[in-house]
MDAnalysis code that builds the backbone (N, CA, C; Angstrom):
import MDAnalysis as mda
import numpy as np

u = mda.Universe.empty(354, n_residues=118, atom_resindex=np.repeat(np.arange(118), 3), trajectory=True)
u.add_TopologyAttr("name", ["N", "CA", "C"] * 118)
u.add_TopologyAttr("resid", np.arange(1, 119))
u.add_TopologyAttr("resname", ["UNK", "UNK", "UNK", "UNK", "UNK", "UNK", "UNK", "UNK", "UNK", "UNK", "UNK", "UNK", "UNK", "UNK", "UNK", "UNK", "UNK", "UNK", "UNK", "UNK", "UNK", "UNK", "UNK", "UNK", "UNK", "UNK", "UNK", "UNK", "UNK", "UNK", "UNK", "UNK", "UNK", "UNK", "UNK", "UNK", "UNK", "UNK", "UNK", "UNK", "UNK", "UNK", "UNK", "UNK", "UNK", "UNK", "UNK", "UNK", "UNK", "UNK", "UNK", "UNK", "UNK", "UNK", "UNK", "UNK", "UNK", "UNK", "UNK", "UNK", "UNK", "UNK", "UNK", "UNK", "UNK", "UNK", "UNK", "UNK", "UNK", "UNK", "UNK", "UNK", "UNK", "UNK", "UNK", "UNK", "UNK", "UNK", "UNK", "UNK", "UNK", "UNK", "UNK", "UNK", "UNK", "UNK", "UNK", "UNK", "UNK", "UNK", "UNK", "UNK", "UNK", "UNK", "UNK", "UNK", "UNK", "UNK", "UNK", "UNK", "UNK", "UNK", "UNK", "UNK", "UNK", "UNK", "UNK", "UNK", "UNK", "UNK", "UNK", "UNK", "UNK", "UNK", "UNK", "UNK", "UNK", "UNK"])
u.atoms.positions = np.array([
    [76.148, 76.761, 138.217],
    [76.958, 77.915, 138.509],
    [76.080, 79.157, 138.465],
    [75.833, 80.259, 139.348],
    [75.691, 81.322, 139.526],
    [76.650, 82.397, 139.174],
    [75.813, 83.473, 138.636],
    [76.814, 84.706, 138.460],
    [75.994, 85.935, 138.629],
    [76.928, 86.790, 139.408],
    [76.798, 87.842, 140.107],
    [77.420, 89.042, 139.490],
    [77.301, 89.980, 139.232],
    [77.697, 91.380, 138.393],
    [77.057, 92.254, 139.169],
    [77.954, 92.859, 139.996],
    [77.716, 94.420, 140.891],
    [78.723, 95.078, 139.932],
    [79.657, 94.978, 139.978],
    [81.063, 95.716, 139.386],
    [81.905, 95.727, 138.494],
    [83.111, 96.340, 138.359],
    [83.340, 95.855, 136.910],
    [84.569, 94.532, 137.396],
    [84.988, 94.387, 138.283],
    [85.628, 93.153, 139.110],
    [85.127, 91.731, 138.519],
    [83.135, 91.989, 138.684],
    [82.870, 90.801, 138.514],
    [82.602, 90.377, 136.963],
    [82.604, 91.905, 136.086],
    [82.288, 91.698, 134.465],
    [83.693, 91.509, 134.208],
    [84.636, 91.478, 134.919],
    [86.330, 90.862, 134.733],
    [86.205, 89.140, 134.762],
    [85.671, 88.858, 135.549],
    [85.294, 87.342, 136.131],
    [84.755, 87.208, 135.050],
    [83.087, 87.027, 134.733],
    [82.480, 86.943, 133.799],
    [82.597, 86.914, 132.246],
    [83.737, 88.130, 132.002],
    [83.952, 87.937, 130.929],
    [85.456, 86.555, 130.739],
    [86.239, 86.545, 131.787],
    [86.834, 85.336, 131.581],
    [86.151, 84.029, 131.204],
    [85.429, 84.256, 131.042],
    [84.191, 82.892, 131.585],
    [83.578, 82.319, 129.784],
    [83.728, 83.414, 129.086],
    [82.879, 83.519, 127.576],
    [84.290, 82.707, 126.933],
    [83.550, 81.710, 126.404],
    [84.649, 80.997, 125.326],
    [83.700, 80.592, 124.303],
    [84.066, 79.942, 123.481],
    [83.428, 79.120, 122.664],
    [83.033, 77.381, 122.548],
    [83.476, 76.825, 123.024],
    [83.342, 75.414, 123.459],
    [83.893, 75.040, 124.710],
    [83.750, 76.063, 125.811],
    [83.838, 75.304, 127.110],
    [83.232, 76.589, 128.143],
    [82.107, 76.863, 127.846],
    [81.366, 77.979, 128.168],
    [80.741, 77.173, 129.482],
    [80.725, 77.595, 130.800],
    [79.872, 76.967, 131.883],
    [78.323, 76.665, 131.551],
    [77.974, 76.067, 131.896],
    [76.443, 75.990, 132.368],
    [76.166, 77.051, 133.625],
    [75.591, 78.277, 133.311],
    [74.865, 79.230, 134.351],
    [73.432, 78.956, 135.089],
    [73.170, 78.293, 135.798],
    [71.807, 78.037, 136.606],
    [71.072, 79.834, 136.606],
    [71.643, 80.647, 137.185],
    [71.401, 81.790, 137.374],
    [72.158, 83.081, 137.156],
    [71.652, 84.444, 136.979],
    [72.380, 85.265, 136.559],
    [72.062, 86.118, 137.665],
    [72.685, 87.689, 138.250],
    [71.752, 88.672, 139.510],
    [72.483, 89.886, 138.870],
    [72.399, 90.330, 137.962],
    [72.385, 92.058, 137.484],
    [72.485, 93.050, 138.672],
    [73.693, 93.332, 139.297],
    [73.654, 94.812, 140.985],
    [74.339, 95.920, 139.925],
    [74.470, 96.087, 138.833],
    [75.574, 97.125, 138.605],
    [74.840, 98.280, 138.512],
    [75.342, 98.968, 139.894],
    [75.042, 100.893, 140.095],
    [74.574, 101.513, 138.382],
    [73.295, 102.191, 138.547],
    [73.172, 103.113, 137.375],
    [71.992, 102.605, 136.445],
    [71.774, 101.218, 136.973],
    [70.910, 100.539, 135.831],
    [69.446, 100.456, 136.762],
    [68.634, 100.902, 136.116],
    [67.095, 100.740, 136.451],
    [67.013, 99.026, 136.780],
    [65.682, 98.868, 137.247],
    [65.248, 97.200, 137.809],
    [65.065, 96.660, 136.383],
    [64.401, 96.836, 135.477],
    [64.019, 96.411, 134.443],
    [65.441, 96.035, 133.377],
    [66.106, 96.935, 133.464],
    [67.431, 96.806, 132.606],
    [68.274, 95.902, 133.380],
    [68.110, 95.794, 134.547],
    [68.824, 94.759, 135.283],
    [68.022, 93.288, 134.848],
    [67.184, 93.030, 135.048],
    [66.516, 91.877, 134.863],
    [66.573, 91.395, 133.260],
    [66.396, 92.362, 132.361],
    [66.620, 91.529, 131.120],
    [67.759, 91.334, 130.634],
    [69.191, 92.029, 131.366],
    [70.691, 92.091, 131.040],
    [70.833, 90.459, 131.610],
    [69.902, 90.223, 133.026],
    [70.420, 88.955, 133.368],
    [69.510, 87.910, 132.777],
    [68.596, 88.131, 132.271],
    [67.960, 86.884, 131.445],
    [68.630, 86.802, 130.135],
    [68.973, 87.548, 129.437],
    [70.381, 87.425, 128.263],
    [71.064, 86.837, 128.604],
    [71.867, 87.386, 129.189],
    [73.297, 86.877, 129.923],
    [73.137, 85.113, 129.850],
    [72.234, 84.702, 130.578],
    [71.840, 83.215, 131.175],
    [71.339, 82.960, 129.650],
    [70.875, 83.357, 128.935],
    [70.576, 82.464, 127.924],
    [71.330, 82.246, 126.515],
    [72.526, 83.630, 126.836],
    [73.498, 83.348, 125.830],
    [74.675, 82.424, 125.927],
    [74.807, 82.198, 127.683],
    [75.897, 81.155, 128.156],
    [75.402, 80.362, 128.258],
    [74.185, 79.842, 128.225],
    [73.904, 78.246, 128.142],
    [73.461, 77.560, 126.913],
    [73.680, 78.887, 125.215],
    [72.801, 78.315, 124.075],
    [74.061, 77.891, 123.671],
    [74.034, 76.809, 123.247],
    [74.772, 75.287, 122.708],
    [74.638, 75.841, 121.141],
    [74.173, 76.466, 120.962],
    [74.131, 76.665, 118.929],
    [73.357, 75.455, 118.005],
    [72.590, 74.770, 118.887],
    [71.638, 73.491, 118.394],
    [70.349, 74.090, 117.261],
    [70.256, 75.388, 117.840],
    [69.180, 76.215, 116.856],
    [69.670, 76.491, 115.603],
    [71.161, 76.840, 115.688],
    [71.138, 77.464, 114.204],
    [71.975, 76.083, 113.736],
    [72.717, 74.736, 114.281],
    [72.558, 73.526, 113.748],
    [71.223, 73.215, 112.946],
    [70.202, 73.019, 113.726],
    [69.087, 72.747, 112.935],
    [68.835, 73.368, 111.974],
    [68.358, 74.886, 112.039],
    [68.330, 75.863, 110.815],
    [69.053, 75.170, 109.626],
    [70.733, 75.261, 109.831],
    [71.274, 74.425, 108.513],
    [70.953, 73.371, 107.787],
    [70.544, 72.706, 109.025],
    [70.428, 70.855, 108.626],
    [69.115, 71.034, 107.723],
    [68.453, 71.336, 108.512],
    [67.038, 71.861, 107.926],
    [66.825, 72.270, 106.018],
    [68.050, 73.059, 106.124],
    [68.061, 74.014, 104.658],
    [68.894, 73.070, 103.530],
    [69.909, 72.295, 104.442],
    [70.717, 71.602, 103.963],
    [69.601, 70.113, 103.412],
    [68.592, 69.496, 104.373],
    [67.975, 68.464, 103.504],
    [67.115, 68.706, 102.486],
    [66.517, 70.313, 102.638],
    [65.748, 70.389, 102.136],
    [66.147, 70.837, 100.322],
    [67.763, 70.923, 100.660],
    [68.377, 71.308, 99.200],
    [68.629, 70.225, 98.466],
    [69.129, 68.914, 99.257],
    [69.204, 67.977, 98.973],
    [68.462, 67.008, 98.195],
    [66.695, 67.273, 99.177],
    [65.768, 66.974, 98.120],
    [65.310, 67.323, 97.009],
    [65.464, 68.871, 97.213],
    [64.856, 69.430, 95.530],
    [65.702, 69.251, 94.658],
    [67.081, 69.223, 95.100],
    [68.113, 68.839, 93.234],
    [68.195, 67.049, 93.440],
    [67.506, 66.428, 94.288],
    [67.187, 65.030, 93.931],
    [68.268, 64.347, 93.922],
    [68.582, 62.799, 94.797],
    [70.147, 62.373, 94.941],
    [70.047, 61.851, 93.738],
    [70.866, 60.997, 93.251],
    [71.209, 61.008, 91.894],
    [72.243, 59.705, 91.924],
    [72.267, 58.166, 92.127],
    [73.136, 57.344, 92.300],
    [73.541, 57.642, 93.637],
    [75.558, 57.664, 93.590],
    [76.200, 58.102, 94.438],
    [76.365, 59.453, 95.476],
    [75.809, 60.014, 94.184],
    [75.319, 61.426, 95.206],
    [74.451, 61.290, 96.401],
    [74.085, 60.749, 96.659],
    [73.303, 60.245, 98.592],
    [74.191, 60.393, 99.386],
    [75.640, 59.891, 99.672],
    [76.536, 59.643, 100.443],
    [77.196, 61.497, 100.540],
    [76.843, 61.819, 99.250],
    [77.509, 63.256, 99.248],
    [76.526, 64.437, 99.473],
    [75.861, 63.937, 99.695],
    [74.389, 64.727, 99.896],
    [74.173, 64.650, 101.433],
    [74.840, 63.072, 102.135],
    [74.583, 63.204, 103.597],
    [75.759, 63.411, 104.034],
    [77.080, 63.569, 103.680],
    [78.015, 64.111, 104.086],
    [77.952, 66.022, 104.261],
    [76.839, 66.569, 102.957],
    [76.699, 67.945, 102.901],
    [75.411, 67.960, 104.099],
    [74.797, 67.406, 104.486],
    [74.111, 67.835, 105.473],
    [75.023, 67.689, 106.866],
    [75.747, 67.218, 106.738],
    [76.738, 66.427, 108.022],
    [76.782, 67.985, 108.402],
    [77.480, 68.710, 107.256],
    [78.776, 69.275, 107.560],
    [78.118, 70.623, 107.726],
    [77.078, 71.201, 107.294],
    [75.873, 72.226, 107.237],
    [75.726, 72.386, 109.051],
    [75.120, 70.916, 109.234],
    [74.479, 71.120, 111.017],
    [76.175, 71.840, 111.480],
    [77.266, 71.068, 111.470],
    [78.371, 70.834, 112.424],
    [78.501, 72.399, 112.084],
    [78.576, 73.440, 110.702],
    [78.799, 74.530, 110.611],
    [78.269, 75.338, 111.327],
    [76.284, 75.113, 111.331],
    [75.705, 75.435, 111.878],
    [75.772, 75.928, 113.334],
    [76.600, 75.075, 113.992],
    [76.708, 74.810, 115.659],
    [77.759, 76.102, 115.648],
    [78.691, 75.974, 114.875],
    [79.717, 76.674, 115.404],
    [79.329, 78.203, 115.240],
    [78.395, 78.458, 113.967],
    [78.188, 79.815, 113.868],
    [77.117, 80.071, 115.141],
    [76.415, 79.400, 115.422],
    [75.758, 79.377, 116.348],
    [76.415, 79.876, 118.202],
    [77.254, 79.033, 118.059],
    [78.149, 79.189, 119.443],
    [79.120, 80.800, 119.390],
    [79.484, 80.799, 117.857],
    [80.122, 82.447, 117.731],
    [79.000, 83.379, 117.936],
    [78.158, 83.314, 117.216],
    [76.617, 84.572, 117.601],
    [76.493, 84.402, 119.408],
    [76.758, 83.934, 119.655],
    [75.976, 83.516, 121.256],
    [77.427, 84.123, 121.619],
    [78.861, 83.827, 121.551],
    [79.762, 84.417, 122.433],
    [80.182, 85.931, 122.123],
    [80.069, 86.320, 120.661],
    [79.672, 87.710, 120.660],
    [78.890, 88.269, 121.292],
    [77.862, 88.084, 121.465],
    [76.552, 89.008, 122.336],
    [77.102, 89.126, 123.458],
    [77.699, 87.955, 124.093],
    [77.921, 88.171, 126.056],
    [78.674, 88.909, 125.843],
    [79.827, 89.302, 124.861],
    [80.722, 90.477, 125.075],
    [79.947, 91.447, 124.856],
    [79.409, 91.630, 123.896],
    [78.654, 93.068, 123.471],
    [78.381, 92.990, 124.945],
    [76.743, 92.594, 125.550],
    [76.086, 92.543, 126.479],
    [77.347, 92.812, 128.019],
    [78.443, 92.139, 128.224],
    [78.960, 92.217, 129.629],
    [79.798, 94.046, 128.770],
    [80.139, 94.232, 127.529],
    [80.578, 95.303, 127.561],
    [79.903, 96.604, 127.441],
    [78.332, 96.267, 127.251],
    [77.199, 97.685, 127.660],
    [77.532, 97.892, 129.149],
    [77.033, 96.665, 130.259],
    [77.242, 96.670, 131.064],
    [78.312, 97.251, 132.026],
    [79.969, 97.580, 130.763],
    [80.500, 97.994, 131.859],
    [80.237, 99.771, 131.686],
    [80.278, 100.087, 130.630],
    [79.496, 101.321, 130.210],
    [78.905, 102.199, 131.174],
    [78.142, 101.488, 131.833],
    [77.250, 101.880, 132.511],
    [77.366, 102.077, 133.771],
    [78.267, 101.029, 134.194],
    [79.082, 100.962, 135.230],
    [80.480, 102.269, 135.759],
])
């Protein structure tokens, strides 16, 4: 999917578009909105494209990451393994979601500079 932003018509479109778990896959982004220099156009649309296609796998990991590494230093302990990999379970899965909220905040911030300017 391609997306196009001349107007505020299409940051109407666009912003319909920002969800949290059923966000398109964007191949491409093209920044036209009157008022904005070339440069501010080009990095509004390399944002744009990289906040609608980040899955929140980064800040999954981050957790998982912090989460085994807590795991190891207070040491499993018997039964505590199962509860130790249930707390990493649940760290990544948190992870994702805060991940996917940081990423659908910005496209609003970002499509709402945009209309600003517009």
């Amino acid at each position: 999917m391609d997306i196009r932003i001349a107007d505020s018509a299409d940051l109407d479109r666009t912003e319909a578009l920002v969800s949290w778990l059923r966000r398109p896959h964007v191949d491409g982004v093209a920044v036209t909105v009157p008022g904005l220099d070339a440069a501010r156009r080009e990095r509004s649309a390399r944002q744009l494209r990289r906040h609608f296609n980040d899955c929140g796998c980064a800040w999954s990991a981050l957790a998982l990451v912090a989460a085994v590494t807590a795991a190891l230093v207070l040491g499993p302990r018997g039964g505590a393994i199962a509860v130790a990999a249930l707390g990493c379970l649940g760290a990544a899965v948190t992870g994702k979601l805060l991940g996917l909220a940081w990423s659908r905040r910005r496209l609003l911030t970002l499509l709402r500079a945009l209309r600003t300017t517009s």
